[in-house]
TITI-307553 format. One record per residue: residue number from 0; y, x, z of N, C-alpha, C, O, CB in turn. Coordinates in Angstrom, 3 decimals, always signed. Last residue first. Glycine has a CB too. Layout:
num,n.c2,n.c1,n.c3,ca.c2,ca.c1,ca.c3,c.c2,c.c1,c.c3,o.c2,o.c1,o.c3,cb.c2,cb.c1,cb.c3
NUM,Y,X,Z,Y,X,Z,Y,X,Z,Y,X,Z,Y,X,Z;
...
END
This chain:
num,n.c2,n.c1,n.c3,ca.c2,ca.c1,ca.c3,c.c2,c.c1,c.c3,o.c2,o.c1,o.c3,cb.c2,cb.c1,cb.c3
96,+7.531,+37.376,+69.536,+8.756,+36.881,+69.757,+9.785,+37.555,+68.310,+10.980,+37.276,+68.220,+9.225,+37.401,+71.443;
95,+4.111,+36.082,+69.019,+5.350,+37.283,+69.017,+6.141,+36.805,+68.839,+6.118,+35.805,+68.121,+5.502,+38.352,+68.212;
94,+3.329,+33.179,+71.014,+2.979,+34.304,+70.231,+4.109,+35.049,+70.123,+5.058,+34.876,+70.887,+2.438,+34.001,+68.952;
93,+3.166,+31.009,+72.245,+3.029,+32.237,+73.344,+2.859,+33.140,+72.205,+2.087,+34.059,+72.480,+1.650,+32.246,+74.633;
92,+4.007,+28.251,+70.807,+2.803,+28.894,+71.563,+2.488,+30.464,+72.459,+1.532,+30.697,+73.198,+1.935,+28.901,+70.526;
91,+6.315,+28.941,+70.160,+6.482,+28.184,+70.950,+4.994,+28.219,+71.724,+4.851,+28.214,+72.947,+7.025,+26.975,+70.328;
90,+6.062,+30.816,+67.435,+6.687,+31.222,+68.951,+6.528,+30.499,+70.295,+6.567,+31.102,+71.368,+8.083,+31.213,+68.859;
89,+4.179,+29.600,+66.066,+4.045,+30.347,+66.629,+4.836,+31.583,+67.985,+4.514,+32.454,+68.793,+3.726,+30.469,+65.775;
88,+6.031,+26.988,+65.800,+4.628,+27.067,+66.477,+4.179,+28.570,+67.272,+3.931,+28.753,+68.464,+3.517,+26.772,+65.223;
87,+8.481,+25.732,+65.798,+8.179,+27.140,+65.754,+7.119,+27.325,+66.363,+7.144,+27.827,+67.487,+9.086,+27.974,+66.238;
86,+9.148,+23.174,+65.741,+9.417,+23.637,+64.555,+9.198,+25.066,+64.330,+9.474,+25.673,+63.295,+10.616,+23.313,+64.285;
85,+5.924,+21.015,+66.986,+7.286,+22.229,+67.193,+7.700,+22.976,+65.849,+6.877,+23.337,+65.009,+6.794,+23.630,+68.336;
84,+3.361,+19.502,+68.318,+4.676,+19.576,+67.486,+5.606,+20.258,+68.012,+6.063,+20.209,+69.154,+5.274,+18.397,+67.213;
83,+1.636,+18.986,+70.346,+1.322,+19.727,+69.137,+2.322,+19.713,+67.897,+2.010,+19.896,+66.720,+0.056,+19.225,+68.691;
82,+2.844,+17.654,+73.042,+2.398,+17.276,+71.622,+2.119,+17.301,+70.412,+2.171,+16.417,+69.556,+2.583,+16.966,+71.402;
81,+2.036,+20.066,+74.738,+1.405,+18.767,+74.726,+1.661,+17.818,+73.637,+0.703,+17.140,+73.264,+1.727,+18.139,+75.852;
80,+2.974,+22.055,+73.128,+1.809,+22.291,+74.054,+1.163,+20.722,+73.639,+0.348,+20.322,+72.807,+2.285,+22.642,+75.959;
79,+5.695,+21.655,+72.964,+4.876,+22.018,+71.802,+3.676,+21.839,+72.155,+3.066,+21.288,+71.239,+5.012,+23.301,+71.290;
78,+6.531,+21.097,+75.628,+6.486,+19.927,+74.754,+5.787,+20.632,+73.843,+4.715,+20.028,+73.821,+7.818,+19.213,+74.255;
77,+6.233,+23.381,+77.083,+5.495,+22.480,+77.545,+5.569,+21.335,+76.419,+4.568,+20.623,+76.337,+5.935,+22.124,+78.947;
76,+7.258,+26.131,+77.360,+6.948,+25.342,+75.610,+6.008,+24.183,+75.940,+5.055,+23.967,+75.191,+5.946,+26.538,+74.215;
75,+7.128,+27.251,+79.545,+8.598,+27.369,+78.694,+8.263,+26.454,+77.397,+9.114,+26.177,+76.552,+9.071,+29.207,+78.151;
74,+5.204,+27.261,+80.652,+6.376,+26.110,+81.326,+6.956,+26.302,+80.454,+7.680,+25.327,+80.250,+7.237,+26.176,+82.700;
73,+3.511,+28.864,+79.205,+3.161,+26.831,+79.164,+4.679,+26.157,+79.722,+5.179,+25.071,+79.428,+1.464,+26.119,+80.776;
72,+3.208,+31.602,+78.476,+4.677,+30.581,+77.993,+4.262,+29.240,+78.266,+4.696,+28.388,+77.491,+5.195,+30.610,+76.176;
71,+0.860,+32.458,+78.081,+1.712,+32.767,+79.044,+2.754,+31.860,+78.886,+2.857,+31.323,+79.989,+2.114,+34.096,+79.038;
70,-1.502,+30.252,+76.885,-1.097,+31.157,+76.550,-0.318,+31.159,+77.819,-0.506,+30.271,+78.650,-0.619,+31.217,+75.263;
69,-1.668,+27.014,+78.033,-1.879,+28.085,+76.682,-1.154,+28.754,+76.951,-0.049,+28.350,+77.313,-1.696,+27.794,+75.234;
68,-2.088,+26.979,+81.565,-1.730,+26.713,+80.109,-2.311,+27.177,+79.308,-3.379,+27.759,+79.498,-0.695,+26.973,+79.723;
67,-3.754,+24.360,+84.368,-3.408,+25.962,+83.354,-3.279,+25.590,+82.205,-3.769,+24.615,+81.637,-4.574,+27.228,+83.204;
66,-3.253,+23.056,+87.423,-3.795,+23.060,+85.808,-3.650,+24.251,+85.420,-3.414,+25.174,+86.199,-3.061,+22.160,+84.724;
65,-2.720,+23.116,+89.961,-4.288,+22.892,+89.346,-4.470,+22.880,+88.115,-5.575,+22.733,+87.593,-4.924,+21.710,+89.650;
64,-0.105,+23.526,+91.022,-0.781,+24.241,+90.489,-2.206,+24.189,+90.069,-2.816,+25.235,+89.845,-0.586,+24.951,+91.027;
63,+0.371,+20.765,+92.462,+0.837,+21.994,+91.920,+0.155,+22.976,+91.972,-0.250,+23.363,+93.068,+1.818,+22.362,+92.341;
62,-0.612,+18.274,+93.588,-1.343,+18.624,+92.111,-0.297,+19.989,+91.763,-0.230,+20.202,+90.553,-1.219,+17.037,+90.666;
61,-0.248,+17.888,+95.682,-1.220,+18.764,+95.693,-1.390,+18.889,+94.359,-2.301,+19.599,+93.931,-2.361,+18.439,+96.437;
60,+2.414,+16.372,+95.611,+1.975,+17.904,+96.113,+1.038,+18.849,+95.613,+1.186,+20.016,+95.252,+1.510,+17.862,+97.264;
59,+1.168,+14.028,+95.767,+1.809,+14.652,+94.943,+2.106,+16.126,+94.864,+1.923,+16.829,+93.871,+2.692,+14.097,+94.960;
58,-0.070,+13.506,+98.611,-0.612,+13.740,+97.370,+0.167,+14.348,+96.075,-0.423,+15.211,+95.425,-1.078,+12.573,+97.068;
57,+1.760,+15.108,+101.380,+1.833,+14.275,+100.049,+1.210,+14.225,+99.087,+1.717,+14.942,+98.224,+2.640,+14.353,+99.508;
56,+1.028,+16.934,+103.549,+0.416,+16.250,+102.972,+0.435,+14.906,+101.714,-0.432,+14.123,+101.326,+0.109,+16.132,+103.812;
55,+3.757,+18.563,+103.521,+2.086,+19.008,+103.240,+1.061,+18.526,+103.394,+0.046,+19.221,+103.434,+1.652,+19.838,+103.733;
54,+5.691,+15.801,+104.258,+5.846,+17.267,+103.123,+4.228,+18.081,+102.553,+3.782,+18.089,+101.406,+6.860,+18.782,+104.243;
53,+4.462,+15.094,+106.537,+4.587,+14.391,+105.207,+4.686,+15.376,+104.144,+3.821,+15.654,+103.313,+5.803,+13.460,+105.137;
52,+4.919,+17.420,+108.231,+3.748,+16.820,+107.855,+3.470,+15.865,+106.675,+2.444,+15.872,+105.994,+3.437,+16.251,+108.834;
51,+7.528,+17.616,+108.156,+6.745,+18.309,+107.818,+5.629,+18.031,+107.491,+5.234,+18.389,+106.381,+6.716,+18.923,+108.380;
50,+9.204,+14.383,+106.776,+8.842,+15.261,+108.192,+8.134,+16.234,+107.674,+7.886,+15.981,+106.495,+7.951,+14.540,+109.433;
49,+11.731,+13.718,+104.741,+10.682,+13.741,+105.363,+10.291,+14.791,+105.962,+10.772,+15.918,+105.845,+9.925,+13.412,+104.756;
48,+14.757,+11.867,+105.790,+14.188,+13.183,+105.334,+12.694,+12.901,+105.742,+12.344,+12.176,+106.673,+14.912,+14.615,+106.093;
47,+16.368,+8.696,+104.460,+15.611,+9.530,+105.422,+15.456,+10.680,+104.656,+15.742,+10.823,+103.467,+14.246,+8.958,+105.951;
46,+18.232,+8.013,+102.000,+17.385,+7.178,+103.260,+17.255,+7.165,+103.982,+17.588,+6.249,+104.732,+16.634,+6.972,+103.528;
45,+19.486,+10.363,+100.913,+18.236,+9.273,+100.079,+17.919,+8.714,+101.125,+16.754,+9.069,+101.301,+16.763,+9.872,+99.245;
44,+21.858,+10.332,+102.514,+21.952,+10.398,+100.968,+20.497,+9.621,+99.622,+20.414,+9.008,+98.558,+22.039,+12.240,+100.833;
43,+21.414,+10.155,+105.091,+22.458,+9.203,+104.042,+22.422,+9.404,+103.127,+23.047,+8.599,+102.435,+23.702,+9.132,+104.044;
42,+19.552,+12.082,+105.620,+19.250,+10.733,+105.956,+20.109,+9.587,+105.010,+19.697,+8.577,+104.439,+19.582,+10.588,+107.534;
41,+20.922,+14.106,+104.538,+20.225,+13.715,+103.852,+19.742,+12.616,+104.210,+19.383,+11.894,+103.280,+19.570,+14.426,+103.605;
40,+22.824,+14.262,+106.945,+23.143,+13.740,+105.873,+22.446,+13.677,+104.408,+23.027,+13.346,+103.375,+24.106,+14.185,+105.831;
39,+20.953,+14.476,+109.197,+22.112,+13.272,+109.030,+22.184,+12.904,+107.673,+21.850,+11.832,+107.168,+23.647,+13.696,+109.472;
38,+20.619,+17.037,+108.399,+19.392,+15.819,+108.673,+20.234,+14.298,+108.575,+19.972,+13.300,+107.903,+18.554,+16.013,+110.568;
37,+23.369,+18.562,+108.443,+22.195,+18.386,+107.516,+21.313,+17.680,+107.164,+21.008,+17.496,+105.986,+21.660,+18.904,+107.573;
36,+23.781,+18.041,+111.373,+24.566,+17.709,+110.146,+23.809,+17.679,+108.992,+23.605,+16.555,+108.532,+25.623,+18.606,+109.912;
35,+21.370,+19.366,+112.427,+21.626,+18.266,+112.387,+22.414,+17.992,+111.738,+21.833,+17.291,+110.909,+21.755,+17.869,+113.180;
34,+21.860,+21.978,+111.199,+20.645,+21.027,+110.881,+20.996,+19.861,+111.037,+21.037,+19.116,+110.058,+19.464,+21.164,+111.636;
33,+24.359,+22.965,+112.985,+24.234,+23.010,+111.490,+22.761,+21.731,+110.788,+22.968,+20.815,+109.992,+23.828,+24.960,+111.152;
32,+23.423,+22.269,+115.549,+24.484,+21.776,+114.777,+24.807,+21.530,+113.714,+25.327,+20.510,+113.262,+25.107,+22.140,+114.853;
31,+21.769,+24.781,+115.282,+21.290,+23.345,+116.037,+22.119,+22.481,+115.522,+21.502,+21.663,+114.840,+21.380,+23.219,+117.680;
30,+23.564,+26.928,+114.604,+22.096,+26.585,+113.965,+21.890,+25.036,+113.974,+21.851,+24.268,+113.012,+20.796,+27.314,+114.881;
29,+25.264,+27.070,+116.918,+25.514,+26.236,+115.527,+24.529,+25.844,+114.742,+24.457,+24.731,+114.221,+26.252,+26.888,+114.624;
28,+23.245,+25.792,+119.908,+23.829,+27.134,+118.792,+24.468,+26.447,+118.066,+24.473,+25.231,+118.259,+22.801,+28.099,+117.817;
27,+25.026,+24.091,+122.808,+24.128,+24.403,+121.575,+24.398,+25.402,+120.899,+25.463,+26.008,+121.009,+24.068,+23.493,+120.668;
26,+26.896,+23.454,+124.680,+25.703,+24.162,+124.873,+24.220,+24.513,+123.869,+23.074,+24.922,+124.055,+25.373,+23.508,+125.894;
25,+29.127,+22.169,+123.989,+28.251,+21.339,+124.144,+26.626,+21.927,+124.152,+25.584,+21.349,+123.846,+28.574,+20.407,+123.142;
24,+30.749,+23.835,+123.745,+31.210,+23.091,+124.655,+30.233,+21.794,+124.910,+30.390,+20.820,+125.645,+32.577,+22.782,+124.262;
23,+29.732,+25.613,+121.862,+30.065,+26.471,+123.423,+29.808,+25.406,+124.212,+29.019,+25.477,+125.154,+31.756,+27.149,+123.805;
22,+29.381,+24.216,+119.570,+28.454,+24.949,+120.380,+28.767,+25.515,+121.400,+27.821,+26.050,+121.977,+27.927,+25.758,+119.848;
21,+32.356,+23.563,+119.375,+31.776,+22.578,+119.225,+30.438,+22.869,+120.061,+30.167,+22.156,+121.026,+31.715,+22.261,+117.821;
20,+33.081,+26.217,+119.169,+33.554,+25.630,+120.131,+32.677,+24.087,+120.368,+32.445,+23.639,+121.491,+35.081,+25.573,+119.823;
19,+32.222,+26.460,+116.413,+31.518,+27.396,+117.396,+31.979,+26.986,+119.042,+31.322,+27.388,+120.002,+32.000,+29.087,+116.982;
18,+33.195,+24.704,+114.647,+31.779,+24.593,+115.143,+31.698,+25.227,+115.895,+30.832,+24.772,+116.643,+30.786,+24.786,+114.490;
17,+35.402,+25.552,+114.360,+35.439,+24.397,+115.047,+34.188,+24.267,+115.447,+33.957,+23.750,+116.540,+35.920,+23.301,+114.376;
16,+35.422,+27.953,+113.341,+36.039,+28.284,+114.959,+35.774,+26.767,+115.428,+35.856,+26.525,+116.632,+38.053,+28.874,+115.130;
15,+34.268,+27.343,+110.860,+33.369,+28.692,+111.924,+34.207,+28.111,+113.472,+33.588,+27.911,+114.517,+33.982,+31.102,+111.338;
14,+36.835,+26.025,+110.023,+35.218,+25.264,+110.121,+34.237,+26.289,+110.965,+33.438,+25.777,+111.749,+34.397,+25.018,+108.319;
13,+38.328,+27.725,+109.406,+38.699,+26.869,+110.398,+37.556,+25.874,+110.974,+37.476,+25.214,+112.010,+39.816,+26.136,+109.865;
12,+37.350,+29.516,+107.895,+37.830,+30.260,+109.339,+38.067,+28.990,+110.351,+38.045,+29.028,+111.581,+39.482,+31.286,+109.153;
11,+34.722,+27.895,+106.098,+36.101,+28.258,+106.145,+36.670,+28.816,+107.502,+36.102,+28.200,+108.404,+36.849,+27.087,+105.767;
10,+31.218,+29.164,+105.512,+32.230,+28.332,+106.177,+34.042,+28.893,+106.174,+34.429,+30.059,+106.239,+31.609,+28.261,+107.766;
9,+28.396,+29.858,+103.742,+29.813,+30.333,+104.466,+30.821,+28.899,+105.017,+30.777,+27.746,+104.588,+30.831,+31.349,+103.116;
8,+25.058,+30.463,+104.590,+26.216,+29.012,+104.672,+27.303,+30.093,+104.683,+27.238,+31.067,+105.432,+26.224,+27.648,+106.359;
7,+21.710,+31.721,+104.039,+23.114,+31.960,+104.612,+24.347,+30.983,+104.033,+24.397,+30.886,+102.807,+23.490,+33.510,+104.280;
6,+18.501,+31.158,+105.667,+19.610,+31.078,+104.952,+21.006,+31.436,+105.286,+21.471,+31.478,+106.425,+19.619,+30.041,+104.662;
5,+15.300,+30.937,+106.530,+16.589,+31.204,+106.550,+17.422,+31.478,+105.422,+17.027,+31.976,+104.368,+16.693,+32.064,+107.247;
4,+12.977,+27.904,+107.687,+13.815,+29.084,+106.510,+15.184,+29.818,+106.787,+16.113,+29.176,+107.278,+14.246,+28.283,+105.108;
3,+10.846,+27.359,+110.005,+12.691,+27.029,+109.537,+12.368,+28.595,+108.458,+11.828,+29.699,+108.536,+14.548,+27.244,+111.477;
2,+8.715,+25.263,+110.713,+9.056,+26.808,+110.631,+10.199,+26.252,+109.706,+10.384,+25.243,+109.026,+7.772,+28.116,+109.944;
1,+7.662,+23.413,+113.898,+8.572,+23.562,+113.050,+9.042,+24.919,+112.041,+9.795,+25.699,+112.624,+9.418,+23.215,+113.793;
0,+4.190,+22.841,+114.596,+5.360,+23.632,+114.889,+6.263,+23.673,+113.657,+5.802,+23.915,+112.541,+4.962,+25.054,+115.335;
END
């Protein structure tokens, strides 16, 4: 089953009244309208979109979140971390600010 996020789009007065006629006259929501424009145009932009199922099962994926840092600060000082060089060790390691 498809689970949709929500969100909010503004549109110009003239873009709300064209889509919404667009959905009257062709028995759709805008929602429906809105995506598809959307799917389209990520299709054109990298290729294709991927499907849900691709999405939660991509190996790549799965490696979020299996590691752990030093200290509280790993995303913020990921280069000191991993190559034990920094001109502020002890800040860059999670120590007093």
């Amino acid at each position: 089953m498809v689970k949709y996020k929500l969100t909010n789009v503004r549109f110009t007065e003239e873009e709300h009244e064209a889509l919404r006629h667009l959905a009257v006259s062709e028995g759709r929501s805008m929602a429906d309208i809105v995506r598809e424009a959307v799917s389209s145009y990520l299709e054109h932009k990298v290729g294709r979109t991927l499907t849900e199922d691709e999405l939660e099962n991509d190996p790549f994926f799965k490696v979020i979140g299996i590691g752990s840092s030093e200290g509280a600060r790993g995303s913020e000082c990921h280069d000191a971390i991993l190559y034990k060089h920094t001109a502020h060790p002890e800040r860059d390691l999670g120590g007093p600010r």
